[in-house]
MIDOSE-1310 file (N, C-alpha, C; in nm, 2 decimals, decimal comma, always signed):
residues 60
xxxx	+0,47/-0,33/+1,94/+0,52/-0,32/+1,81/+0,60/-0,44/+1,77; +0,56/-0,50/+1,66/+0,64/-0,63/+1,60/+0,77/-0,60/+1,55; +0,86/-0,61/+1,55/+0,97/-0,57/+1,51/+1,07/-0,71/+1,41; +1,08/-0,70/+1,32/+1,18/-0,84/+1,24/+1,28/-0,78/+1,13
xxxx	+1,35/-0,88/+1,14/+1,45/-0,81/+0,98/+1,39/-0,78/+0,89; +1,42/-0,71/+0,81/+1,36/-0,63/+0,66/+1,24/-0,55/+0,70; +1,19/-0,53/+0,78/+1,06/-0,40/+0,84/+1,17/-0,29/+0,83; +1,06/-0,24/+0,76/+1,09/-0,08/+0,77/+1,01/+0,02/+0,87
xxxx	+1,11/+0,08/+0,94/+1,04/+0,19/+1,05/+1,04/+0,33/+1,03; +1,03/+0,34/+1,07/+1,06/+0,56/+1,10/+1,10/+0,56/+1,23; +1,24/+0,61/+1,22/+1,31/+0,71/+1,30/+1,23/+0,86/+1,30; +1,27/+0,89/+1,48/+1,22/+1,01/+1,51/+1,32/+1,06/+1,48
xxxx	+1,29/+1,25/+1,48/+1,42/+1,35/+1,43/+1,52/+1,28/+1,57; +1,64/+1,38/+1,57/+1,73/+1,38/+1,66/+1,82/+1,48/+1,62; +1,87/+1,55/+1,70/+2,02/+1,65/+1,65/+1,95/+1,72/+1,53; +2,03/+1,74/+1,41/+2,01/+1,79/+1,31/+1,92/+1,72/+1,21
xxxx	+1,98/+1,59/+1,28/+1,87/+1,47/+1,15/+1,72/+1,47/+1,19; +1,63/+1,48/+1,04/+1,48/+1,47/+1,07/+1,38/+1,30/+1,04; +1,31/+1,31/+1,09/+1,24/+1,21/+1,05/+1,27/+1,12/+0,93; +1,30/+1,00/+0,97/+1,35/+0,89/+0,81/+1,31/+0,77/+0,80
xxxx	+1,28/+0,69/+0,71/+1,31/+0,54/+0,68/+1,40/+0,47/+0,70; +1,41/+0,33/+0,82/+1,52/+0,30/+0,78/+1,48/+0,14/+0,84; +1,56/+0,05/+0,76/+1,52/-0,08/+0,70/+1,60/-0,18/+0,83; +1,53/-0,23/+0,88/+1,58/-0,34/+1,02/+1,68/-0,48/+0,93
xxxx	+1,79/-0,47/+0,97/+1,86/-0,59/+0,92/+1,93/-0,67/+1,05; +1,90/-0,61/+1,15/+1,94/-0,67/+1,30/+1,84/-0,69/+1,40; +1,80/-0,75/+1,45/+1,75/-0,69/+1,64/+1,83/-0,72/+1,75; +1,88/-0,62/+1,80/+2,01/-0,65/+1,95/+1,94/-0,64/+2,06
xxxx	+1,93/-0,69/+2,17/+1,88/-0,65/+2,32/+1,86/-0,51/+2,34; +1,89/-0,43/+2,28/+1,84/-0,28/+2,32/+1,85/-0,16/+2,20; +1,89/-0,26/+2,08/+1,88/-0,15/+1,95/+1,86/-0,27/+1,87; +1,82/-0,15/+1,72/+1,83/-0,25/+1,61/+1,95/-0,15/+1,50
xxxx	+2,00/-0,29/+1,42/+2,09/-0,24/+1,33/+2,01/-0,26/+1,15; +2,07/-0,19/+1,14/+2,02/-0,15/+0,96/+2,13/+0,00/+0,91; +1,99/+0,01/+0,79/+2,04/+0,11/+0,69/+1,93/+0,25/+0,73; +1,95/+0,33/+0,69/+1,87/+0,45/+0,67/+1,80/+0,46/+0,50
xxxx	+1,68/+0,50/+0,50/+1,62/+0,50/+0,38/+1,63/+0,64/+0,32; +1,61/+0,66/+0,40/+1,57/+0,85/+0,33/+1,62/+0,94/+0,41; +1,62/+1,08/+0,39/+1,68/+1,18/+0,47/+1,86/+1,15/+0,44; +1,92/+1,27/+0,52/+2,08/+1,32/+0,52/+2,13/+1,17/+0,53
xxxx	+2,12/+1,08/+0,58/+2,18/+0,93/+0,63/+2,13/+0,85/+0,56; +2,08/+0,89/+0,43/+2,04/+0,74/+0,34/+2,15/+0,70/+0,31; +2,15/+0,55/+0,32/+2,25/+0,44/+0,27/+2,39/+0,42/+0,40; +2,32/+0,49/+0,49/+2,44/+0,52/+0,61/+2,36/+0,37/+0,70
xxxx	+2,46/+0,32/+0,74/+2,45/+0,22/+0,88/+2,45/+0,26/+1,02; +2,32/+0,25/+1,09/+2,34/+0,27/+1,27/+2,26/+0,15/+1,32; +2,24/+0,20/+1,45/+2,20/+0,15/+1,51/+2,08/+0,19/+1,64; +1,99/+0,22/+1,59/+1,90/+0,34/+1,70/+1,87/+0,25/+1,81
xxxx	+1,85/+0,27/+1,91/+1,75/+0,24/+2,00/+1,65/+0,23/+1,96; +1,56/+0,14/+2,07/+1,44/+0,11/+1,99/+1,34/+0,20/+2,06; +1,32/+0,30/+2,16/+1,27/+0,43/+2,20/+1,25/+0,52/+2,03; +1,33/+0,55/+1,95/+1,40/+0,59/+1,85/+1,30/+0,62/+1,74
xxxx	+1,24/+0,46/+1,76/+1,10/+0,39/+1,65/+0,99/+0,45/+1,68; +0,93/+0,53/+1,62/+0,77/+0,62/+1,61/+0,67/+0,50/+1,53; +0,73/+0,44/+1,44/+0,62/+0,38/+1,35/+0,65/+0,24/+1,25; +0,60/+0,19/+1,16/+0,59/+0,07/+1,15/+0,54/+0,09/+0,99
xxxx	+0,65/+0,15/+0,87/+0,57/+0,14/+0,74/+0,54/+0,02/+0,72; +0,39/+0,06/+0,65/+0,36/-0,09/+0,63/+0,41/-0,13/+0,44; +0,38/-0,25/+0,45/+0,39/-0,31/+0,31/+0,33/-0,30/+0,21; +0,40/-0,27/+0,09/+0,30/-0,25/-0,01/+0,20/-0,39/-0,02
């Protein structure tokens, strides 16, 4: 999976939170940092693992 700033991925569920969008503004040695798109954590900042990543939305 190609991974760069500004891709947007899908996060798998986890805990309570379900499946989301969320926009790569980092790549670290074992996570990436960004924003969340959609779901309970839109507009929230983490940092998932990259296990985390199911998918690869593509571009319009």
């Amino acid at each position: 999976m190609e991974l760069a700033e500004g891709t947007v991925v899908i996060i798998r569920a986890f805990d309570d939170i379900p499946e989301h969008t969320f926009r790569i503004d980092y790549i670290f040695d074992d996570c990436v940092g960004g924003y969340s798109l959609t779901g309970p954590l839109a507009g929230e900042y983490g940092e998932p693992d990259f296990d985390m990543i199911v998918g690869i939305v593509p571009e319009d």
